[in-house]
C-alpha positions as CSV (number, residue, x, y, z in Angstrom):
1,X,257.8,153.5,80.8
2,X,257.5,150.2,78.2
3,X,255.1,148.0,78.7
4,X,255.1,144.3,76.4
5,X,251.6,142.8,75.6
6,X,250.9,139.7,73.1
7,X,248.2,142.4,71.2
8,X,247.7,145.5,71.5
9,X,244.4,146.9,70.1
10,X,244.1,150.5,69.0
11,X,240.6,152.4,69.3
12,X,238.4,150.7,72.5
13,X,234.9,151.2,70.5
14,X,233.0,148.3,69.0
15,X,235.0,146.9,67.4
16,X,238.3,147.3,69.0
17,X,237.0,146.6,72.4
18,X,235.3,143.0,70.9
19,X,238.9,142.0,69.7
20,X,240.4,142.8,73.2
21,X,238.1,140.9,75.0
22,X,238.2,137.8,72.9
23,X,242.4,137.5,73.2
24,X,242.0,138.2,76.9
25,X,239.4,135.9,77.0
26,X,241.9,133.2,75.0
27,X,244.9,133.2,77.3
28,X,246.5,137.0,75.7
29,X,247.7,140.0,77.0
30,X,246.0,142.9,75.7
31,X,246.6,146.6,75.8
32,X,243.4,148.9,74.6
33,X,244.5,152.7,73.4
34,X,241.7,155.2,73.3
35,X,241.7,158.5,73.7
36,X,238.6,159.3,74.9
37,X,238.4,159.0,79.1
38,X,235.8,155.1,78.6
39,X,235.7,152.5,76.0
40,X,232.5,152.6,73.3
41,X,233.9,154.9,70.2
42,X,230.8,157.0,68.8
43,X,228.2,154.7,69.1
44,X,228.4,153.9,72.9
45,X,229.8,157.1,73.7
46,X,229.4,158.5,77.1
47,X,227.8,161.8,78.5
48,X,230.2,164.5,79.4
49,X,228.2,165.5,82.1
50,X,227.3,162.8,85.0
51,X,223.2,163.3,84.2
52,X,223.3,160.8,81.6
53,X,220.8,161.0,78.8
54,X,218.3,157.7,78.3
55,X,219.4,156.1,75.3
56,X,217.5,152.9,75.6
57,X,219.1,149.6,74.4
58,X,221.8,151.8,72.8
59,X,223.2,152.7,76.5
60,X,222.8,149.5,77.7
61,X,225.0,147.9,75.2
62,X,227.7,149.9,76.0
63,X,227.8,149.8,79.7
64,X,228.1,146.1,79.2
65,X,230.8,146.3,76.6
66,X,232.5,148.3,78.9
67,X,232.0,146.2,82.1
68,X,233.2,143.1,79.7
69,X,236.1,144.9,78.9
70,X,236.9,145.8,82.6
71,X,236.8,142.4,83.7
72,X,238.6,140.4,80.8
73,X,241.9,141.3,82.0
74,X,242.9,143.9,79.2
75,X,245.2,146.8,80.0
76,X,243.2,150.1,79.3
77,X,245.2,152.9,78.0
78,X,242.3,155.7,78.5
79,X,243.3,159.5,77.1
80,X,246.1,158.5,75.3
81,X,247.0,159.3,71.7
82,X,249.0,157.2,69.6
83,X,251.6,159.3,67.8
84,X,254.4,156.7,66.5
85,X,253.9,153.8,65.5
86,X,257.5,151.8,64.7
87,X,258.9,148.2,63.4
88,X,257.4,145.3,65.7
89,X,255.0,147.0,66.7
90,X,256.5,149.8,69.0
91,X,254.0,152.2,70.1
92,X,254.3,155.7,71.7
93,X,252.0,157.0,73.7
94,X,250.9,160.8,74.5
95,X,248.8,161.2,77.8
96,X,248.0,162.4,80.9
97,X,251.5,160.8,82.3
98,X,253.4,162.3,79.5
99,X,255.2,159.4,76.8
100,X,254.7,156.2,77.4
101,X,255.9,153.1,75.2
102,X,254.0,150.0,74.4
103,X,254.7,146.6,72.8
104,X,253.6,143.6,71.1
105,X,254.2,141.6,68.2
106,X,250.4,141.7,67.0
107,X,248.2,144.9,66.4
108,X,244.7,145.2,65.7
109,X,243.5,148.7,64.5
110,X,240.4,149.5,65.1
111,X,240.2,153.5,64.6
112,X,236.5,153.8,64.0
113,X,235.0,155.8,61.5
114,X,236.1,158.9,59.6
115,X,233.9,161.6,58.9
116,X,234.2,163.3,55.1
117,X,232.4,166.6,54.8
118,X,231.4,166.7,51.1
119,X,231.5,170.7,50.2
120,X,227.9,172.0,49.0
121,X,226.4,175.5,48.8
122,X,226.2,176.3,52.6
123,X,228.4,174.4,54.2
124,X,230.4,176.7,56.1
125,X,227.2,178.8,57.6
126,X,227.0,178.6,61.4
127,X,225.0,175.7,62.1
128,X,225.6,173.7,59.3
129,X,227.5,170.4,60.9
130,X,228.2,167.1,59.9
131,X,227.0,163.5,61.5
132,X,229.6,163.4,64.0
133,X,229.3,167.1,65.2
134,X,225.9,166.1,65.5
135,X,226.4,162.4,67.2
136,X,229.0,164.3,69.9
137,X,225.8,167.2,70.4
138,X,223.6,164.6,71.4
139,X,225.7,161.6,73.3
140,X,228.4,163.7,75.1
141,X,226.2,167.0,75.8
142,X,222.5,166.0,75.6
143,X,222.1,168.6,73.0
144,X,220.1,168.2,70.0
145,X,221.2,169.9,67.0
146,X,219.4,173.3,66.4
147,X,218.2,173.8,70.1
């Protein structure tokens, strides 16, 4: 299956959602790859489990970047990976309906942030993690680190 947008947008967080939403909202079809199941990246990231965990204004910003995103007019492509990327912007898909193909002259990467583990004495002990262990712990599990 090929599909042809006028942008597509890789990464559905922040920043990458924002950009879909203002092409849809200016006449453009968009394509949003994620690979998580919802839109929000790290920061608006939802809980595994259905109890979900207060987070305040944090929460609330995401659930309405995600209901903007939803209604904008954007083609979500939820738990999908990206794993080619060729000339005008062919892209191929891995997900739960095995390859897919997408198109578009235009692409706007918005991958989110990387993580770098700087090595120091103790790193590697059980327990030790890094940020975005700890971020996932807390957003997708309502876990905090240590307990």
């Amino acid at each position: 299956m090929s599909e042809s947008f006028d942008l597509v947008v890789a990464g559905a967080g922040p920043a990458g959602a924002s950009a879909a939403i203002a092409a849809a909202e200016h006449g453009l079809r968009v394509a949003v790859i994620d690979e998580a199941d919802a839109a929000g990246g790290q920061l608006h990231r939802l809980p595994r489990v259905q109890k979900r965990a207060s987070h305040g204004d944090v929460a609330s910003a995401g659930d309405a970047l995600r209901t903007r995103l939803a209604r904008c007019g954007a083609v979500s492509y939820a738990e999908r990976r990206i794993w080619s990327v060729a000339e005008g912007f062919r892209l191929d898909l891995a997900g739960p309906r095995g390859h897919e193909q997408v198109r578009a002259p235009f692409l706007v990467a918005a991958t989110g942030a990387h993580e770098r583990i700087v090595p120091f004495p103790g790193w590697t002990l059980p327990g030790v993690i890094g940020l975005a262990a700890a971020t996932v712990l807390l957003k997708s599990e309502g876990v905090l680190p240590g307990h």
